[in-house]
C-alpha positions in Angstrom: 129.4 39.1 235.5 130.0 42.3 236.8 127.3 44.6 239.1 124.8 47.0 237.7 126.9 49.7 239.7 130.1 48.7 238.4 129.2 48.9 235.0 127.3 52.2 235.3 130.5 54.3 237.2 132.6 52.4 234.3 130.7 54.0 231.9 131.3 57.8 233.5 135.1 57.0 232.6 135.2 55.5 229.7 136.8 52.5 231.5 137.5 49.4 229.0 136.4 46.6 232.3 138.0 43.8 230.5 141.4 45.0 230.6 141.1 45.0 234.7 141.7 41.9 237.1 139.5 41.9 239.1 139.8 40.5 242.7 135.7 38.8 243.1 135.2 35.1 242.6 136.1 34.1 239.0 138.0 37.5 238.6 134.9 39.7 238.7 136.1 43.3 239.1 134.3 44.9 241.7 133.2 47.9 243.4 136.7 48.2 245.1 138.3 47.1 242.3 136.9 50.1 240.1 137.3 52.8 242.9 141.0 51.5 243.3 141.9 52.2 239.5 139.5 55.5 239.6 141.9 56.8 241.9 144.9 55.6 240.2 144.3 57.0 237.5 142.0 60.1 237.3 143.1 62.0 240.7 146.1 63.3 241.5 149.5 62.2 243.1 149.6 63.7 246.5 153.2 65.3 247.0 152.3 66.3 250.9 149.9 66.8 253.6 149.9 68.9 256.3 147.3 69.8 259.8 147.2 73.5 260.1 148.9 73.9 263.6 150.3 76.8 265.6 150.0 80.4 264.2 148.9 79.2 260.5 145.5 77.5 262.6 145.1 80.6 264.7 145.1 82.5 261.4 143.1 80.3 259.9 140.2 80.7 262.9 140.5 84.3 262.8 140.2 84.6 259.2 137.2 82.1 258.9 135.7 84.4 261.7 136.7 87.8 260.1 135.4 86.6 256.8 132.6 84.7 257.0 131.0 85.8 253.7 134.4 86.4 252.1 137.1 84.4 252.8 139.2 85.0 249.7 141.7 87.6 249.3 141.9 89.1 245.1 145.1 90.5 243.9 145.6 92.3 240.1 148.4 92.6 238.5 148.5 94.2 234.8 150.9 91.6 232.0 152.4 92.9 228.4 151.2 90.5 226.0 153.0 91.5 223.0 155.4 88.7 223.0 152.7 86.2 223.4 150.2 87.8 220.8 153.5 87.6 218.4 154.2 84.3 219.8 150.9 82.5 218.6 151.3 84.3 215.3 154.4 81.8 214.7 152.7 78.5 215.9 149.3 79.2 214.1 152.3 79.4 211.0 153.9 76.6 213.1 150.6 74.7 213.7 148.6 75.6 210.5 145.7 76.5 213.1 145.6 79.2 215.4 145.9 78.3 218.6 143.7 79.6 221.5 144.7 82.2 223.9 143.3 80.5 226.6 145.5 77.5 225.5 148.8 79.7 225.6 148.0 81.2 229.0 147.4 78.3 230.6 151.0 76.6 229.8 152.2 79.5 230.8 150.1 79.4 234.1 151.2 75.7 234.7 154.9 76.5 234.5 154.5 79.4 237.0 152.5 76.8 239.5 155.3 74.2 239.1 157.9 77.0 240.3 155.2 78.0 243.1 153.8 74.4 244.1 152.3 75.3 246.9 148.9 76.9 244.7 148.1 73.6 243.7 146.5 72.5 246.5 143.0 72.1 248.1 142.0 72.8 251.8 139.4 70.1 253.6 139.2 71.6 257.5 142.4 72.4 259.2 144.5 69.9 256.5 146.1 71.3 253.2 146.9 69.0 250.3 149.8 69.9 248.1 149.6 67.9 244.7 152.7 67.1 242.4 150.2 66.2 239.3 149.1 69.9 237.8 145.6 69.2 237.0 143.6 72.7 235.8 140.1 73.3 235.7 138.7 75.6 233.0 135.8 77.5 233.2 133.6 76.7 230.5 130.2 78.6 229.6 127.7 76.1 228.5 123.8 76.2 228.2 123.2 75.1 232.2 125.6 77.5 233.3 129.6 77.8 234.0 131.1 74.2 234.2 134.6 73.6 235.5 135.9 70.3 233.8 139.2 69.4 234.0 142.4 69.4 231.9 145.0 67.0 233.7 148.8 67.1 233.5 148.9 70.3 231.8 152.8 70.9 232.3 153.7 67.6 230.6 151.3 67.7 227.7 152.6 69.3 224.3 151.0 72.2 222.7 149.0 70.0 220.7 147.8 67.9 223.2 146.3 70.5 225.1 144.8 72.0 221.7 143.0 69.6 220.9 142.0 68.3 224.5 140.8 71.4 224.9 138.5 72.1 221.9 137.7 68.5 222.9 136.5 69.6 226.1 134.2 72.8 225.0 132.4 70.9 222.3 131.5 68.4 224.7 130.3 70.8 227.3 128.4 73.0 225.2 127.3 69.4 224.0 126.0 68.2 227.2 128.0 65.0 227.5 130.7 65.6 229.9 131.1 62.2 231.9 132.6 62.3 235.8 135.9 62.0 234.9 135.4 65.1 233.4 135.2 66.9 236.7 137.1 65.0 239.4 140.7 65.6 240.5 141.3 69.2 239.2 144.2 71.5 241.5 143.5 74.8 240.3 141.1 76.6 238.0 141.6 79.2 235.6 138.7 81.3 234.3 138.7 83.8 231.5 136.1 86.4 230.8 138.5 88.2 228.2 136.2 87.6 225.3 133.5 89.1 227.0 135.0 92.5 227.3 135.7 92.2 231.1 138.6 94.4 232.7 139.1 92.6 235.9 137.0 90.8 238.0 136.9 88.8 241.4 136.6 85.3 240.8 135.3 82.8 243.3 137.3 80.0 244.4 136.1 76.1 243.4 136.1 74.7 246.7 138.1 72.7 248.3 141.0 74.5 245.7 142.8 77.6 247.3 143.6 79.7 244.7 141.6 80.9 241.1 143.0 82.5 238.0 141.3 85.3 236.5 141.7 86.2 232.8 140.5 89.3 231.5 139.8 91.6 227.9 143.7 92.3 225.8 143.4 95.7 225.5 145.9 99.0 224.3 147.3 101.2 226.6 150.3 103.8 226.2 153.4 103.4 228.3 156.6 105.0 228.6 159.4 103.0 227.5 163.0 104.1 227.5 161.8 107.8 227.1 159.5 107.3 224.3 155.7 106.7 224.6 155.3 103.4 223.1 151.3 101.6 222.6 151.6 97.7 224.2 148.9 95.5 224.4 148.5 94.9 228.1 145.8 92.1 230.3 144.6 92.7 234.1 145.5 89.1 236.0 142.9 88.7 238.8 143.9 85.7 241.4 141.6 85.1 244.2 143.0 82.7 247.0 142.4 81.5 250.3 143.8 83.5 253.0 143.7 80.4 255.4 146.1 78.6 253.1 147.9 81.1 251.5 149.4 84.4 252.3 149.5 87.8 250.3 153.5 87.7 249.6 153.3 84.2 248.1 150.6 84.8 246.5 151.6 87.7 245.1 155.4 86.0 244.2 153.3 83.6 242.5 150.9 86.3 240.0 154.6 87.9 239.0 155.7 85.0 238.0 152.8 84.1 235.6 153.5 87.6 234.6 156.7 87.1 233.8 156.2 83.8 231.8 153.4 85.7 230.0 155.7 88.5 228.8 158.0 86.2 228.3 156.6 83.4 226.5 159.9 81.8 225.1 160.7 80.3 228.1 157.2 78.4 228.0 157.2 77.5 224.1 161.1 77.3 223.4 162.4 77.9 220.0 159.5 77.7 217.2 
């Protein structure tokens, strides 16, 4: 016979209690029990730890002092999305359904954070946790306001994994019956206000993460390309980070490469 509480926190993630041994008299799982697999298996793997010591704490005072009201820095950097747009036109053939942009950009986001690690991390006081697991929030409008739950893994999961995870994940929110699980162990957060006609925006960071991902509107724009004007389709990339944890050049390393990945979506998706 298990506890009131035990079967109640089970409940929030989905958690099948006769498949665990538990370690109370007669094998009861308990309290421990529970929280010990919770953490096994919805947060992620820590790849390091470290105190912020020498210059990085004196920065990190300064900064906190400097800032008090705004302690994130915002960079923008403008993307081609041709090759993406022309990209999902295969896999919708591919797929037989059309996958969503959101969808696309944030494989291509999760490659560009395994080459830059060092984003996917949160900040509690003076210590910064790196971790090895890619787990991304998405900012979801529902009718109580934005909601963050979380998509975990994201680098490892197929294209139709994270398809349907994701559609998964709206209907539920706009549903009402996200569970905890839903919202615990996320690394980084992407957030896109494309659909809404927005150019570029700042977007705040979800505490304790230290960076955010801004998407905005696709829009046309004419360029000039080997001497001729050419039209491309073109989207404003808006990353806010902590200043404490990160600085600009990384930071900025890190938006170029998303770029990059973005214009250069074969790299992400392989051969279709």
């Amino acid at each position: 016979m298990v506890s009131e509480e035990v079967k109640m926190i089970s409940e929030q993630y989905d958690i099948d209690l006769s498949k665990l041994k538990g370690s109370g008299p007669g094998g009861e799982v308990t309290i421990e029990d529970l929280e010990k697999y919770i953490r096994e298996h919805f947060y992620p793997k820590v790849l390091k730890e470290t105190k912020l010591i020498g210059i990085r704490k004196v920065i990190a005072g300064r900064l906190s002092e400097s800032y008090r009201q705004a302690v994130h820095v915002t960079l923008n950097m403008e993307a081609e999305m041709d090759g993406l747009i022309e990209i999902r036109k295969e896999l919708t053939e591919k797929l037989g359904r059309k996958p969503s942009y959101t969808v696309l950009m944030m494989k291509c986001i999760a490659k560009a954070i395994r080459d830059f690690i060092e984003v996917n991390a949160t900040m509690d006081g003076e210590k910064i946790t790196v971790y090895d697991d890619i787990n991304i929030n998405v900012a979801v409008d529902s009718p109580i306001g934005l909601i963050t739950p979380v998509i975990r893994n994201v680098d490892e999961k197929s294209l139709e994994e994270l398809l349907d995870e994701y559609l998964d994940i709206v209907e539920r929110t706009k549903k009402g019956l996200l569970k905890e699980k839903d919202f615990v162990g996320g690394t980084f957060t992407v957030t896109n206000l494309g659909m809404l006609g927005v150019e570029s925006f700042t977007p705040i960071i979800n505490p304790p993460q230290v960076a955010i991902l801004g998407l905005n509107r696709i829009s046309e724009k004419p360029v000039v390309k080997n001497g001729e004007i050419k039209t491309v389709k073109v989207m404003i990339l808006s990353l806010s980070f902590d200043h404490r944890a990160i600085d600009g050049a990384p930071a900025a390393r890190f938006l170029g490469r998303v770029k990059y990945y973005l214009e250069n979506p074969g790299e992400v998706f392989g051969d279709l």
